[in-house]
LUMKE-383976 format. One line per 10 residues: for each residue x, y, z of N, C-alpha, C, O. Coordinates in nm, 4 decimals. Layout:
REM LUMKE-383976
X:Y:Z:X:Y:Z:X:Y:Z:X:Y:Z  ...
REM end
This chain:
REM LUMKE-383976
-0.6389:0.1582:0.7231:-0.5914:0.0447:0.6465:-0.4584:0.0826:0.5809:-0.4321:0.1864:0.5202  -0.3884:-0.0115:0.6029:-0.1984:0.0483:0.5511:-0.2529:-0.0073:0.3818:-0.3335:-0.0940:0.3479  -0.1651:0.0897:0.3012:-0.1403:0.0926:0.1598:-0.0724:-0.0497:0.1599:-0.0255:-0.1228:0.2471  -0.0877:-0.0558:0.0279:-0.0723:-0.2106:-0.0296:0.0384:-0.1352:-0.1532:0.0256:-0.0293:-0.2147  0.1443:-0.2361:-0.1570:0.2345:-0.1645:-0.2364:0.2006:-0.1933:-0.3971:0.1482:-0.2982:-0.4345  0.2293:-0.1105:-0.4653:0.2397:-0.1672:-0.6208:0.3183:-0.2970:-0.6971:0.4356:-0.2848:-0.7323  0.2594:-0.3938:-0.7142:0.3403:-0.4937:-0.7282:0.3079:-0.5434:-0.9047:0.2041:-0.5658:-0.9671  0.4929:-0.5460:-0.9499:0.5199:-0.5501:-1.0806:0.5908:-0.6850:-1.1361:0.7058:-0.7028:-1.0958  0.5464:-0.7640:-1.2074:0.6280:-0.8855:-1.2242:0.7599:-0.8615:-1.3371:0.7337:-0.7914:-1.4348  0.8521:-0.8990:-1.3290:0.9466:-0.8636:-1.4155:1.0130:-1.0637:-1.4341:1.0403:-1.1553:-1.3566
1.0109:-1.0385:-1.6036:1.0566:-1.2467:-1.6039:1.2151:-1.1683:-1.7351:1.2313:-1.0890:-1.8278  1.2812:-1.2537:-1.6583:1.4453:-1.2891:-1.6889:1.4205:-1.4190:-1.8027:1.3435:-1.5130:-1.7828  1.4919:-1.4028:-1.9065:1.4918:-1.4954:-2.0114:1.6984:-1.4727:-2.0740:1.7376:-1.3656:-2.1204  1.7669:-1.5629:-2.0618:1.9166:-1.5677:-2.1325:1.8614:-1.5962:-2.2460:1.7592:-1.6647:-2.2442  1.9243:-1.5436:-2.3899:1.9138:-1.5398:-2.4972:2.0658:-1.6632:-2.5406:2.1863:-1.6404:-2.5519  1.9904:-1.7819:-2.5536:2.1221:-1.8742:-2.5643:2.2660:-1.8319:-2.6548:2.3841:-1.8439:-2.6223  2.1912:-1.7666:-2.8071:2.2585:-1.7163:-2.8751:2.3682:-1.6222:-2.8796:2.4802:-1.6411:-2.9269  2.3320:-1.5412:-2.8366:2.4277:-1.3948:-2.7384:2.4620:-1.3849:-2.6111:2.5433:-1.3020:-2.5701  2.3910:-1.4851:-2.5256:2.4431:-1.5232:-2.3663:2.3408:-1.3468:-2.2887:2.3437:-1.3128:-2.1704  2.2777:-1.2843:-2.3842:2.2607:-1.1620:-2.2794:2.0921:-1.1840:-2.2518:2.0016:-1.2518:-2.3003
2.1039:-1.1152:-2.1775:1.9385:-1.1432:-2.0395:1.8303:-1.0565:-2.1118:1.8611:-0.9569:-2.1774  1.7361:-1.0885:-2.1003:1.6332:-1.0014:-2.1088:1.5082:-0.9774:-1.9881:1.4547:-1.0631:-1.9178  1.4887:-0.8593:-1.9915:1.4273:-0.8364:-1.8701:1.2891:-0.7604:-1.9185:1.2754:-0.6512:-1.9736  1.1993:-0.8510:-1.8808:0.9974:-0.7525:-1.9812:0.9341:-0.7696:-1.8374:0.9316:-0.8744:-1.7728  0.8655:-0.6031:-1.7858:0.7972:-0.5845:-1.7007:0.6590:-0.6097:-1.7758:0.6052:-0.5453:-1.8659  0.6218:-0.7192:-1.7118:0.4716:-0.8038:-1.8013:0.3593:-0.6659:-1.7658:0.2656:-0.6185:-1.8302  0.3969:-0.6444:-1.6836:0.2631:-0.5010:-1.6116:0.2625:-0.3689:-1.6624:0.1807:-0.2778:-1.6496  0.4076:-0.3796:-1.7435:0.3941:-0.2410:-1.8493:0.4551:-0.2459:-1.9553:0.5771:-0.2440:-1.9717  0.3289:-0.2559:-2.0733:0.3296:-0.3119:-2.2023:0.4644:-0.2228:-2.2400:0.4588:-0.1210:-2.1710  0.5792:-0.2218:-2.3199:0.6714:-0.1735:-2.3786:0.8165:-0.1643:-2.3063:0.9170:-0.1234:-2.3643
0.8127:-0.2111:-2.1630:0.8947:-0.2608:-2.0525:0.9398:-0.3416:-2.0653:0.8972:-0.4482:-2.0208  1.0773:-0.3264:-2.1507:1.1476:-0.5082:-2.1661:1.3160:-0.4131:-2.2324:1.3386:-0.3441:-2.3318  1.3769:-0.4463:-2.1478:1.5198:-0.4000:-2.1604:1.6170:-0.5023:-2.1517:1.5848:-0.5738:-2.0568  1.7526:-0.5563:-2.2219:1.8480:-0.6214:-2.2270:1.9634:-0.6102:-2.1157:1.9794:-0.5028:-2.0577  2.0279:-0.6997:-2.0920:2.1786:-0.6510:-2.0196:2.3095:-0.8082:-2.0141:2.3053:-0.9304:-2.0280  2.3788:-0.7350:-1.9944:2.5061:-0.8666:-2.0174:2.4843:-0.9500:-1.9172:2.5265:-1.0643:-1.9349  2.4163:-0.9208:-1.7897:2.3739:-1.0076:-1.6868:2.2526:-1.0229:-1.6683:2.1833:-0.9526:-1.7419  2.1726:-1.1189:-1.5645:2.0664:-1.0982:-1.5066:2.0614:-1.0079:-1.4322:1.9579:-0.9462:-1.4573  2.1150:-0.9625:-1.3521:2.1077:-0.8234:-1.2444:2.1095:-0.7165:-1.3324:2.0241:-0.6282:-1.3250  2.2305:-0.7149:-1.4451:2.2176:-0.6118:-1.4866:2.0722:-0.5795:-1.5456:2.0146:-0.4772:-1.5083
2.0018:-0.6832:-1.6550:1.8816:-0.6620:-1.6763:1.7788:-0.5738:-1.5996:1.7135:-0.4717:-1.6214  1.8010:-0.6851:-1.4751:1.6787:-0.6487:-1.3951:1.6641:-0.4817:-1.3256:1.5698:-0.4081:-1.2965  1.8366:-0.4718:-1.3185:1.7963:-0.2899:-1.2735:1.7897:-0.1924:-1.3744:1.7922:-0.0707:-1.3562  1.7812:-0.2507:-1.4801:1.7618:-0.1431:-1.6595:1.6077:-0.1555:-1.5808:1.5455:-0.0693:-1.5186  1.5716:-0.3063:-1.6116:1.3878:-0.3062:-1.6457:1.3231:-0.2143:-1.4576:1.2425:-0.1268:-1.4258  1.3817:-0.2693:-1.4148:1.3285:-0.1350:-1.2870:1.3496:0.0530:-1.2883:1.2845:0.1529:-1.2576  1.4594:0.0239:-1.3344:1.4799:0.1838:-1.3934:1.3973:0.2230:-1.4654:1.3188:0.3067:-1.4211  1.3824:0.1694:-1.6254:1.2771:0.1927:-1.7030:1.1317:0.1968:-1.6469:1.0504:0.2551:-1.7186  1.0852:0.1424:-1.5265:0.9463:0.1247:-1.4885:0.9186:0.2495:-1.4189:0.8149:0.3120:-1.4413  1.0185:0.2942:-1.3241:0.9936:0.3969:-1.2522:0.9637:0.4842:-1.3372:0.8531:0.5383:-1.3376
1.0780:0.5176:-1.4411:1.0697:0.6208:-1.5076:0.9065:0.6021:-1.5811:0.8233:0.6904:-1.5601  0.8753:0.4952:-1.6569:0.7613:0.5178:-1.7530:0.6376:0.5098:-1.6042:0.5178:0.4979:-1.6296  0.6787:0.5166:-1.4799:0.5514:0.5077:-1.3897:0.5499:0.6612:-1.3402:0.4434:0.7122:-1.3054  0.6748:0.7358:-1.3378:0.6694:0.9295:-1.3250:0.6287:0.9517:-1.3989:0.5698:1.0547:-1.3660  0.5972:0.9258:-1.5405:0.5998:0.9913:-1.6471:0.4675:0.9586:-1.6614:0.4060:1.0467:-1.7213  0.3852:0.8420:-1.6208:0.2552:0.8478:-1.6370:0.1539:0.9331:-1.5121:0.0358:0.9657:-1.5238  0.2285:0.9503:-1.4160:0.1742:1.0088:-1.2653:0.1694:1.1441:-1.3327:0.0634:1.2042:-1.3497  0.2997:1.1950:-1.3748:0.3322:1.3496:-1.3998:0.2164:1.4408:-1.5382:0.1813:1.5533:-1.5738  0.1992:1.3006:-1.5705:0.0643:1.3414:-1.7284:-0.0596:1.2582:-1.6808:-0.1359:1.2174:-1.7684  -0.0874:1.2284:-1.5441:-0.2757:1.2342:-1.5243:-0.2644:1.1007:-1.5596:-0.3756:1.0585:-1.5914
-0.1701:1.0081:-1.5686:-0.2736:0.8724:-1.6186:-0.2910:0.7969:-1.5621:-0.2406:0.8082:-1.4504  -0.3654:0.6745:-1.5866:-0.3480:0.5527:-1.4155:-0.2167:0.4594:-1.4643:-0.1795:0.4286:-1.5776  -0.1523:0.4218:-1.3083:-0.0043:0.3592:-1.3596:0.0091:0.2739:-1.4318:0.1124:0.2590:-1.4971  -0.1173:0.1771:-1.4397:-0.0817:0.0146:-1.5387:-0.1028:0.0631:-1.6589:-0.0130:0.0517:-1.7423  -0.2117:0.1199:-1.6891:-0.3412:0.1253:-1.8091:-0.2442:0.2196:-1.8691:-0.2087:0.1666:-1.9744  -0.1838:0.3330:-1.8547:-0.1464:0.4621:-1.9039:-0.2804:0.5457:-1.9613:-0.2534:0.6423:-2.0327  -0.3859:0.5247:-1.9430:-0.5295:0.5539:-1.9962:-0.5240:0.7374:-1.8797:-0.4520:0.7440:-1.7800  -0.5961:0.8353:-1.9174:-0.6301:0.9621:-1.8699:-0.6954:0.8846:-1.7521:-0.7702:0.7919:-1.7832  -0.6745:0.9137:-1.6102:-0.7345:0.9011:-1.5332:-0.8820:0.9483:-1.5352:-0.9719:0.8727:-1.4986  -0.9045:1.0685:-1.5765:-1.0590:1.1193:-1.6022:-1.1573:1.0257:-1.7261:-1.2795:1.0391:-1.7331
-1.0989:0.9570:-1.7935:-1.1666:0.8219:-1.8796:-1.2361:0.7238:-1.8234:-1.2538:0.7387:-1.7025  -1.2856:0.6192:-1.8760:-1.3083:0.4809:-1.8335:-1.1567:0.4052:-1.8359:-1.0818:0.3837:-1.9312  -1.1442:0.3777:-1.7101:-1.0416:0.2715:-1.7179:-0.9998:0.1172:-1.6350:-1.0692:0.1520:-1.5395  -0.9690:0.0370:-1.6091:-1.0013:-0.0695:-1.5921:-0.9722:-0.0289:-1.4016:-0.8944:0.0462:-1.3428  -1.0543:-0.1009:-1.3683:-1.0561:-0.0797:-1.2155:-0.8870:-0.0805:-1.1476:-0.8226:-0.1853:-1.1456  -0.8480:0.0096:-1.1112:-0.6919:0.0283:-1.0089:-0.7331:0.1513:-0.9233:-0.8158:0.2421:-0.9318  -0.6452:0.1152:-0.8446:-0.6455:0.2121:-0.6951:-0.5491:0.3103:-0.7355:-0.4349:0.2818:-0.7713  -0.5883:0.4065:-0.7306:-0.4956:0.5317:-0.7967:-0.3333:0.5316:-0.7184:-0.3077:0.4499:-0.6299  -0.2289:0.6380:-0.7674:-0.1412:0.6410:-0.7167:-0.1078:0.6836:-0.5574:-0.0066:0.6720:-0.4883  -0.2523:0.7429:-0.5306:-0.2260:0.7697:-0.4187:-0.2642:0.7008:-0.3014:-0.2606:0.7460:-0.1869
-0.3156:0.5449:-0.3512:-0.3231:0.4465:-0.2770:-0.2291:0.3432:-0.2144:-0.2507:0.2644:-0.1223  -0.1045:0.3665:-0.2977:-0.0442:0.2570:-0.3231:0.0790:0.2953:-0.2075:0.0833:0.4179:-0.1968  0.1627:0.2395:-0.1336:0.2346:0.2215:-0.0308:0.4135:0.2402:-0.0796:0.5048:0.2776:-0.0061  0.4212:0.2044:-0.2115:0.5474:0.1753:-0.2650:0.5365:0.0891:-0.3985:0.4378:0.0589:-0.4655  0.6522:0.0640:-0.4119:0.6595:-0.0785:-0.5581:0.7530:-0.1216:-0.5053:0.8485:-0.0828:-0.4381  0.6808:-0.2782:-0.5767:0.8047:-0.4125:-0.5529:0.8337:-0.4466:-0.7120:0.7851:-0.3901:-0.8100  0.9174:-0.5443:-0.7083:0.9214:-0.6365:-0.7959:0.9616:-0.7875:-0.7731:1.0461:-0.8385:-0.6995  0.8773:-0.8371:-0.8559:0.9091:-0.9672:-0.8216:0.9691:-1.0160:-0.9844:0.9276:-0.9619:-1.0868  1.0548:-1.1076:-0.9842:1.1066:-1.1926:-1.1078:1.1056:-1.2849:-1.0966:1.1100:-1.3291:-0.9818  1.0993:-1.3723:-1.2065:1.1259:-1.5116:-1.2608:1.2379:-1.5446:-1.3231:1.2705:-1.4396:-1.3784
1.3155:-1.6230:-1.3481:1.3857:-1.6491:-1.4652:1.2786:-1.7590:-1.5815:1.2075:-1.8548:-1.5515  1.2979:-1.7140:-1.6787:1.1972:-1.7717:-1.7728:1.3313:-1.8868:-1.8341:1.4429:-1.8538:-1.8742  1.2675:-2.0390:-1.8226:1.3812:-2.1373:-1.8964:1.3836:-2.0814:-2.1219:1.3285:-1.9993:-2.1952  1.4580:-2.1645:-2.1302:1.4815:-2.0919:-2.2902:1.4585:-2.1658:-2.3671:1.4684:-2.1362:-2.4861
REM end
């Protein structure tokens, strides 16, 4: 059975006030980075994901939950199931 990739939603919101984007990976609580564009946003908030998704692989935890893999944690297919990561976005209206 081929791996099923990791799939991350990321929603785009313009801040009318300041004209700048915001970019929150809904799938990892503290994942929400700014930028003068939408693109720019969106490759902060992908940057930031990878990084906080090594950083949870490299310390034992499961990728969504950040929970100790050896715990109770909410049912996911470990990292070594997974095929890759996507992302998908929205633009969120304001």
């Amino acid at each position: 059975m081929p791996n099923k990739p990791l799939r991350l939603n990321v929603e785009l919101e313009e801040e009318r006030e300041s004209g700048r984007w915001i970019a929150d990976v809904t799938d990892l609580p503290g994942v929400t980075v700014y930028g003068a564009t939408a693109f720019e946003a969106l490759a902060k908030a992908k940057m930031l994901a990878l990084d906080v998704i090594g950083d949870r692989l490299a310390h034992g935890e499961d990728l969504l939950t950040g929970c100790e893999l050896n715990e109770a944690c909410p049912p996911f297919d470990s990292a070594a199931s997974f095929g890759g990561i996507e992302f998908s976005h929205v633009a969120v209206a304001c």
